[in-house]
Backbone bond lengths (Angstrom), bond angles and torsions (degrees), N, CA, C in turn:
res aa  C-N    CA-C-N  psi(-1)  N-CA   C-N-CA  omega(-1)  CA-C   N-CA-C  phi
1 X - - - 1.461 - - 1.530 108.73 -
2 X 1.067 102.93 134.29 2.063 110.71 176.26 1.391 96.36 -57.07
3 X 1.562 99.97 -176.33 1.221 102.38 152.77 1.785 99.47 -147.95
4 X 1.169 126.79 164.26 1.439 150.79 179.11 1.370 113.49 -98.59
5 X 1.291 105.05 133.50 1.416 102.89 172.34 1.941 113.76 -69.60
6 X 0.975 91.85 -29.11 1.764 101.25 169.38 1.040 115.70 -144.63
7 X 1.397 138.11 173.98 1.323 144.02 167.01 1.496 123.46 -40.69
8 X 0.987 103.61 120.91 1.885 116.19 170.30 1.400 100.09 -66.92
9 X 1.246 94.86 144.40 1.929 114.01 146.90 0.883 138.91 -178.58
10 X 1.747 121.65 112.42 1.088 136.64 163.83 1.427 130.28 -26.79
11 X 1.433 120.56 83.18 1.620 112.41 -176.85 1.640 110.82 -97.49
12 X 1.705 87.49 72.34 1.512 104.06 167.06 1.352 112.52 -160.88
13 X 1.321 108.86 137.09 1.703 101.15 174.82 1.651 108.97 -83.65
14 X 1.350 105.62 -0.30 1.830 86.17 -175.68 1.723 131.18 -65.49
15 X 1.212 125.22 103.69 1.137 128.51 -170.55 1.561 118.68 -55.36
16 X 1.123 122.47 13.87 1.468 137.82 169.78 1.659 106.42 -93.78
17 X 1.593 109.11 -48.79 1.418 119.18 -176.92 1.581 110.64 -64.98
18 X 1.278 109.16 -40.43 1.387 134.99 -167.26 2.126 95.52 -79.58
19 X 0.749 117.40 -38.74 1.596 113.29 172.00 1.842 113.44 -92.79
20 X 0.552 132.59 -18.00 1.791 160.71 134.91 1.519 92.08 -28.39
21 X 1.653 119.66 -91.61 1.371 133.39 -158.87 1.525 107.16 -67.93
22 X 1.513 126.28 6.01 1.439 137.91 -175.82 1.303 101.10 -82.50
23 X 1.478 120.89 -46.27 1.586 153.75 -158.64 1.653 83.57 -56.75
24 X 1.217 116.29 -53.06 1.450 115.05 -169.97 1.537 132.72 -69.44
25 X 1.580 99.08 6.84 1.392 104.29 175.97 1.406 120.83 49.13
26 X 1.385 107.39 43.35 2.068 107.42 -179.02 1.419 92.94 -139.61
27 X 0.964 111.68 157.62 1.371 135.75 164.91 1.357 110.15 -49.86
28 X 1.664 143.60 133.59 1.077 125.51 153.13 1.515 98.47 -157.22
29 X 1.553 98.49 165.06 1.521 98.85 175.14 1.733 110.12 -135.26
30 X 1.185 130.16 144.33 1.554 123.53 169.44 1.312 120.47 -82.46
31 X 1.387 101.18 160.28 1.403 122.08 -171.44 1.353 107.22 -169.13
32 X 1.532 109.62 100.57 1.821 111.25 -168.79 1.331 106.75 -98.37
33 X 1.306 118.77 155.09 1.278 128.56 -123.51 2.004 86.71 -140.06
34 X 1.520 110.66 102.89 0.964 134.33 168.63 1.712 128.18 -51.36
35 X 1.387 121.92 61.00 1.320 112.01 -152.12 1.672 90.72 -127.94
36 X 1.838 98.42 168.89 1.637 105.84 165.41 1.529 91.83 -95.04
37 X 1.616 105.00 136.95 1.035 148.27 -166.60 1.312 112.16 -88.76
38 X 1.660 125.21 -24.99 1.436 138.81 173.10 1.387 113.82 -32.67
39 X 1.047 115.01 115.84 1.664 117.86 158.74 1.412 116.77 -114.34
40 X 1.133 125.17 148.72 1.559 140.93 169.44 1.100 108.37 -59.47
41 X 1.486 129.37 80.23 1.759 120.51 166.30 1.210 115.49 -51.27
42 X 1.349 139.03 -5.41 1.507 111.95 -175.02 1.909 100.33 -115.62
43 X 0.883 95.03 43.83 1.580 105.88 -169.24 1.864 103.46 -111.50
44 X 1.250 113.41 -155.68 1.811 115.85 160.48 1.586 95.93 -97.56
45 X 1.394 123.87 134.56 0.740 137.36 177.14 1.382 113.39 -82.19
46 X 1.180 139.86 -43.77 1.321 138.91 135.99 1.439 130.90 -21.98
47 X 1.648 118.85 -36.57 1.436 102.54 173.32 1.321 95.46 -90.17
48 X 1.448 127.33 -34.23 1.538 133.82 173.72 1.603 115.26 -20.88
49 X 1.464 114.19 -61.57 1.211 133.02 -171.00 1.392 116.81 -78.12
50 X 1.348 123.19 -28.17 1.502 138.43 141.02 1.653 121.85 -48.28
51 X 1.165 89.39 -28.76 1.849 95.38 172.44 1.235 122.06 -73.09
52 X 1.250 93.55 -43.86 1.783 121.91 -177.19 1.653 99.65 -67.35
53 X 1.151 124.42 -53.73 1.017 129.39 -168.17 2.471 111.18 -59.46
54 X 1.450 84.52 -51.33 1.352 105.66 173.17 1.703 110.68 -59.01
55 X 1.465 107.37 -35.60 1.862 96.94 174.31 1.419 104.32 -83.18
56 X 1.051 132.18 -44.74 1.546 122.66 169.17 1.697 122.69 -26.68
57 X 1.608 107.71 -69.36 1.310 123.05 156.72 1.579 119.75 -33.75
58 X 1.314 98.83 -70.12 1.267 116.17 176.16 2.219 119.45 -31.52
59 X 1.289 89.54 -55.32 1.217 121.11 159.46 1.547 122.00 -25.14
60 X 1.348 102.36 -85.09 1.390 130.13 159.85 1.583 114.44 -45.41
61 X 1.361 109.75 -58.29 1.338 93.76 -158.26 1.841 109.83 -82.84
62 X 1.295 119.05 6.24 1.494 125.64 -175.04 1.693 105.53 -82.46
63 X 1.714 98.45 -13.56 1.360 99.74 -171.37 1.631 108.37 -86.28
64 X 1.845 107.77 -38.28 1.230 143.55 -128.79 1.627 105.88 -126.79
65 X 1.934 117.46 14.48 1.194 126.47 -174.47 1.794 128.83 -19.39
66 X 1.401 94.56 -45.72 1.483 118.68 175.76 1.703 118.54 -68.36
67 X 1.270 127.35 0.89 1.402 154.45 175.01 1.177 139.35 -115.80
68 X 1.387 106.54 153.88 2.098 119.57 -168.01 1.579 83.63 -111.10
69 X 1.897 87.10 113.00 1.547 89.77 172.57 1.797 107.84 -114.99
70 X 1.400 96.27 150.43 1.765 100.98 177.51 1.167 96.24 -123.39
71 X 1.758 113.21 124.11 1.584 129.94 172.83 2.096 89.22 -108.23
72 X 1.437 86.41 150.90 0.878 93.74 164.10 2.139 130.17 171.67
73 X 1.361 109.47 128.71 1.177 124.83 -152.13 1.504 125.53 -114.20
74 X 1.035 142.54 140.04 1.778 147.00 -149.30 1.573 91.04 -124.89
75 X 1.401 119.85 146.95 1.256 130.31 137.32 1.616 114.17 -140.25
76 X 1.738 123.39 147.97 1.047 122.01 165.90 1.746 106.76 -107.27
77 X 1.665 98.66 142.64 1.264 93.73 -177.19 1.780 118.04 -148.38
78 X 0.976 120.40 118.52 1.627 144.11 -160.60 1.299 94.77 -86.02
79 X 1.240 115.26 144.74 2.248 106.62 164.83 1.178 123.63 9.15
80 X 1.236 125.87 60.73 1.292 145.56 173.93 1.792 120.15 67.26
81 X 1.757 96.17 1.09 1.209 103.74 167.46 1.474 140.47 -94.44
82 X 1.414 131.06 119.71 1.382 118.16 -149.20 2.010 86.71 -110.35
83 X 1.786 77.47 133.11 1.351 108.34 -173.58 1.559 111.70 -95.01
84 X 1.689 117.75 112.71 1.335 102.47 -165.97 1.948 103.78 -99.04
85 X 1.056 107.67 -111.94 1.347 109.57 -154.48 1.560 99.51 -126.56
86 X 1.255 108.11 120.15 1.661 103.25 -159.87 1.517 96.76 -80.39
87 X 1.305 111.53 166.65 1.512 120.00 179.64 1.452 118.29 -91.99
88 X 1.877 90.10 -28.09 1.554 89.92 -159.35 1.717 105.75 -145.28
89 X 1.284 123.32 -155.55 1.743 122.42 -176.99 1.377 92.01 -76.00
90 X 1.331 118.61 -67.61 1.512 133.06 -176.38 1.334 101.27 -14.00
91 X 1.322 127.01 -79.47 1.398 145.00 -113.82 1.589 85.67 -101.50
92 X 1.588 110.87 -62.86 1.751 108.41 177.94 1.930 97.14 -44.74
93 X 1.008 116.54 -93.16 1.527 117.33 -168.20 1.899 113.27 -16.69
94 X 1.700 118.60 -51.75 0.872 99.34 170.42 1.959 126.15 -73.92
95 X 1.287 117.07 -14.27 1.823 119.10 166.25 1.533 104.73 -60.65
96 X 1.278 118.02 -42.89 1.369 118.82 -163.62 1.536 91.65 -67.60
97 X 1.304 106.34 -79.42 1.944 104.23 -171.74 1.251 105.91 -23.52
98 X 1.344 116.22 -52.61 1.703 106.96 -173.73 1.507 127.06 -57.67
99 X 1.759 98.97 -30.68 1.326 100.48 -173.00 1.716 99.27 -85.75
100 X 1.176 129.70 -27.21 1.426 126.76 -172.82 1.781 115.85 -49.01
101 X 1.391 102.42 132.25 1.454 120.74 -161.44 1.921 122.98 54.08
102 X 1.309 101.34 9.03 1.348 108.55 -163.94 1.878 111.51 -97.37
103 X 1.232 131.72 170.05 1.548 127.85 172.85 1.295 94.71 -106.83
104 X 1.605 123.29 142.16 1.375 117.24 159.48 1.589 93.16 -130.81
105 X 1.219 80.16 -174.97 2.040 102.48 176.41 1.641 118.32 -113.59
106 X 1.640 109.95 102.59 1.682 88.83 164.58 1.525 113.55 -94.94
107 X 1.401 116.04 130.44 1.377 118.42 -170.35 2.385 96.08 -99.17
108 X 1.086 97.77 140.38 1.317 95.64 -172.91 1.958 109.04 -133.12
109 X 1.224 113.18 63.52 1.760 113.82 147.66 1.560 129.33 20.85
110 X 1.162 139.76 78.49 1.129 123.65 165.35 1.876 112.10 -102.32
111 X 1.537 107.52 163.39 1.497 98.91 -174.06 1.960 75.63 -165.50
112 X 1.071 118.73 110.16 1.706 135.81 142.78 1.304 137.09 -97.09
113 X 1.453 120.49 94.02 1.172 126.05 -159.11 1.546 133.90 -103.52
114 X 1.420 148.43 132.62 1.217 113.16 173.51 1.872 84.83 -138.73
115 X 1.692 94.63 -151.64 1.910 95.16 -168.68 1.659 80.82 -94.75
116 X 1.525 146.80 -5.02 1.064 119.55 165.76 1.629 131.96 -80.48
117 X 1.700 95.24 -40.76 1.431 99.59 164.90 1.598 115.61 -162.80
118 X 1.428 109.57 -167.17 1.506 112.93 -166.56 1.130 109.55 -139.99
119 X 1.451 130.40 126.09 1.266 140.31 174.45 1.577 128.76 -118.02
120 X 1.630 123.01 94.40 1.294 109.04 -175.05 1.274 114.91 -114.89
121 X 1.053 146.08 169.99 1.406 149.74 173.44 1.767 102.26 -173.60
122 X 1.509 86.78 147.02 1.886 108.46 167.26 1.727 110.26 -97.08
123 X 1.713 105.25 145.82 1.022 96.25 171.10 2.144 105.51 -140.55
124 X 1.606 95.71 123.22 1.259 100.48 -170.53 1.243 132.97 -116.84
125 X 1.169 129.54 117.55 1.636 150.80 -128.56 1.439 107.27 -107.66
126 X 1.655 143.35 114.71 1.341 118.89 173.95 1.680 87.32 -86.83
127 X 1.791 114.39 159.88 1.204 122.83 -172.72 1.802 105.15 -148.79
128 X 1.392 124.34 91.42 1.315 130.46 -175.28 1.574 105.74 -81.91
129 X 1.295 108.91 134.91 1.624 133.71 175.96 1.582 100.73 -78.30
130 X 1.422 121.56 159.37 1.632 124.92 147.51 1.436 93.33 -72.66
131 X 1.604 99.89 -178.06 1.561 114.87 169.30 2.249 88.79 -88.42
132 X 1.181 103.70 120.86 1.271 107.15 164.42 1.776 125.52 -110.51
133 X 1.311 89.48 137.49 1.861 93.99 -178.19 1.214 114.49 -89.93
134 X 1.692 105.85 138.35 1.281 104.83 174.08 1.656 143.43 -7.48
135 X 1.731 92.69 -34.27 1.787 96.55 -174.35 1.243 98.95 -112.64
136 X 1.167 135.17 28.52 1.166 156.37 141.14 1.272 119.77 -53.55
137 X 1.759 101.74 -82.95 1.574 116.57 158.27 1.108 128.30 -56.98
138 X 1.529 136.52 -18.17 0.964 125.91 -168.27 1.854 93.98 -95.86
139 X 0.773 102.36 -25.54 2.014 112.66 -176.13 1.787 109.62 -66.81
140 X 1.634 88.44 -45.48 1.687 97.88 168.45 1.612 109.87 -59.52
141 X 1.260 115.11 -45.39 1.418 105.86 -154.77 1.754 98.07 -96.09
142 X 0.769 101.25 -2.72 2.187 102.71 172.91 1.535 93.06 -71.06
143 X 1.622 122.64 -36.46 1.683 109.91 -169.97 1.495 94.35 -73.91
144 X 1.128 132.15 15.15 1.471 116.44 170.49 1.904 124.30 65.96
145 X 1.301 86.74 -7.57 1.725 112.06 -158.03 1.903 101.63 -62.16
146 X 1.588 96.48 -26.59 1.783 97.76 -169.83 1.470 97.18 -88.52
147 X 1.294 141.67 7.25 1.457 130.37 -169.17 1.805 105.98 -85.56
148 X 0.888 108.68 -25.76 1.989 107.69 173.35 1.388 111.34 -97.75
149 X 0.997 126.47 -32.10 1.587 139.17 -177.70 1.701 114.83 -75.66
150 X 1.562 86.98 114.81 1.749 104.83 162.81 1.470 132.26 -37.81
151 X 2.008 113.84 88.49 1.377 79.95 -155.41 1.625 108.30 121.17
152 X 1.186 110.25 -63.77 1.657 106.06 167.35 1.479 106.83 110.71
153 X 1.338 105.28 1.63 1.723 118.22 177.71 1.683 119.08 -132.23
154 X 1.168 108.17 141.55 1.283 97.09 168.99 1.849 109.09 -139.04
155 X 1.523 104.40 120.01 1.627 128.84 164.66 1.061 105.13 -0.65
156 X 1.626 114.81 -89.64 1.258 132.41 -169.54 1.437 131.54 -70.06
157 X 1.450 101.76 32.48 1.396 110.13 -159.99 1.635 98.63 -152.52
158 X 1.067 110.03 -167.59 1.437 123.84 -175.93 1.587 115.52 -56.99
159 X 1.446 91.65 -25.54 1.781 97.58 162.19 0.993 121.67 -48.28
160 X 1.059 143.44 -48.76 1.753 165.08 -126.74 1.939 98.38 -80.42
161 X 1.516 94.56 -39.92 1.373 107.50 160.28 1.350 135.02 -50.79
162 X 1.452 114.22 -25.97 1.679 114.25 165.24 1.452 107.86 -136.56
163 X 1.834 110.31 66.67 0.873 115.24 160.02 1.525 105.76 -127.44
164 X 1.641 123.93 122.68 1.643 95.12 170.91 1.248 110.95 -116.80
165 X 1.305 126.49 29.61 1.639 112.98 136.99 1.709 103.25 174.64
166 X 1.288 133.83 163.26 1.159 165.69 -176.42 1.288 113.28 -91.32
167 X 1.523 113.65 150.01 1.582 106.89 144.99 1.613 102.65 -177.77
168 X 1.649 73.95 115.44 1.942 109.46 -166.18 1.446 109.17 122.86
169 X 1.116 126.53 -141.40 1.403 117.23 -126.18 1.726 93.92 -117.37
170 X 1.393 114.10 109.94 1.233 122.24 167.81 1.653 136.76 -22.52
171 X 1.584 93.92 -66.51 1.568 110.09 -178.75 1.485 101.20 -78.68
172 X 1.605 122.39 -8.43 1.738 114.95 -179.98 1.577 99.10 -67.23
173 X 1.214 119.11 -37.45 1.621 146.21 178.90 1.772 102.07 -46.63
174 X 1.094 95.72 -62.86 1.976 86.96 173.15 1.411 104.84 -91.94
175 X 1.462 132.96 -3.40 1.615 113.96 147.14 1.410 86.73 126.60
176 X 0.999 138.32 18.64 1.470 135.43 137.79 1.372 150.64 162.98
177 X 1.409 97.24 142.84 1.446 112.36 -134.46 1.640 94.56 -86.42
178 X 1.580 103.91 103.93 1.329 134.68 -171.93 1.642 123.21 -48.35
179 X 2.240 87.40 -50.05 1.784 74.68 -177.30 0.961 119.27 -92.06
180 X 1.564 114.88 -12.54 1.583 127.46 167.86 1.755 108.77 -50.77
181 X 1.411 121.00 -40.60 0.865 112.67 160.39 1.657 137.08 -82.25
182 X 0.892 105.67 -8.61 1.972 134.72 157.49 1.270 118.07 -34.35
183 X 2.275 96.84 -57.48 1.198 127.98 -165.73 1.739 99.69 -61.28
184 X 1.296 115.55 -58.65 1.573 130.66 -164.44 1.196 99.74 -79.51
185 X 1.173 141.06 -61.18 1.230 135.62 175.74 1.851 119.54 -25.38
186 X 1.616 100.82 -33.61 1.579 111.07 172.14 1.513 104.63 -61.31
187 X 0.756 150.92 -35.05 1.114 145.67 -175.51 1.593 134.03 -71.08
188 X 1.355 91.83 -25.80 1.900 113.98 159.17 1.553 121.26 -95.89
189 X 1.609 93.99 -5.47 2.340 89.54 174.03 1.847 92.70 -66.03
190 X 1.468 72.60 172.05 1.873 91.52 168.04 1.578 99.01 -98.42
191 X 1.725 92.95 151.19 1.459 93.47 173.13 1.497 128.96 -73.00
192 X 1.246 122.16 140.79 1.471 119.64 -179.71 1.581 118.04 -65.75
């Protein structure tokens, strides 16, 4: 087991991020981070999502001074349109049609913070669909599986099925990109 110069924390409840940040062999605990979520679409969406990511953190760590906090945030996004998290059958069925046979981008936010320093970076994924048929989508979206997921799909899941290929960073795809965060995280162990 590592060790930290201070306390970790996850300021996210997503249980994908939270099994992700296990990989790293450190101690950590969550604490999700109550924020407006608004971003400026007509902005870079990349520093956008870095922003987002940084008020989350930000969030957390004003409470949590004595701590290394990790915020961190997903968007999927089609022709400059970012596709959030459908509510309902409707809404998944129409993301999917759009995404079927098509490339999109999930862009994924990181922000690691403590009172010594701050580290954020975006990391952005092209992600190509098959052409999918109606009973396709409609079969996907009966597993209920697209109702939390950015986008209306999720990687590591039954999605994985109408994806035929990637290019960039896998785990940025379920919302975060682990060793990238692996990488920075070195910088807060204690020395051996």
């Amino acid at each position: 087991m590592k060790e930290c110069r201070k306390r970790l924390i996850l300021a996210s409840g997503s249980p994908r991020r939270k099994e992700l940040l296990a990989y790293c062999d450190i101690p950590f605990e969550v604490i999700t981070a109550d924020i407006d979520e608004t971003i400026d679409l007509n902005a870079n969406l990349n520093d956008e999502i870095q922003k987002l990511a940084t008020r989350k953190a930000q969030k957390v760590f004003d409470e949590h001074k004595d701590a290394i906090v990790i915020g961190s945030d997903t968007i999927v996004v089609l022709d400059h349109e970012v596709l959030g998290k459908p509510k309902n059958e409707e809404r998944s069925v129409s993301m999917l049609k759009k995404l079927s046979g098509r490339v999109h981008q999930v862009i994924t936010g990181v922000c690691i913070m403590s009172d010594e320093k701050c580290d954020t970076f975006s990391i952005s994924t092209d992600v190509e669909f098959f052409d999918l048929s109606d009973e396709e989508i409609d079969e996907y979206v009966s597993t209920k599986e697209p109702f939390d997921k950015a986008g209306g799909y999720g990687i590591q899941g039954k999605g994985a099925l109408l994806i035929k290929g990637i290019q960039g960073d896998y785990y940025s795809v379920m919302g975060f990109p682990i060793s990238r965060v692996n990488q920075a995280l070195k910088r807060y162990l204690k020395d051996k």
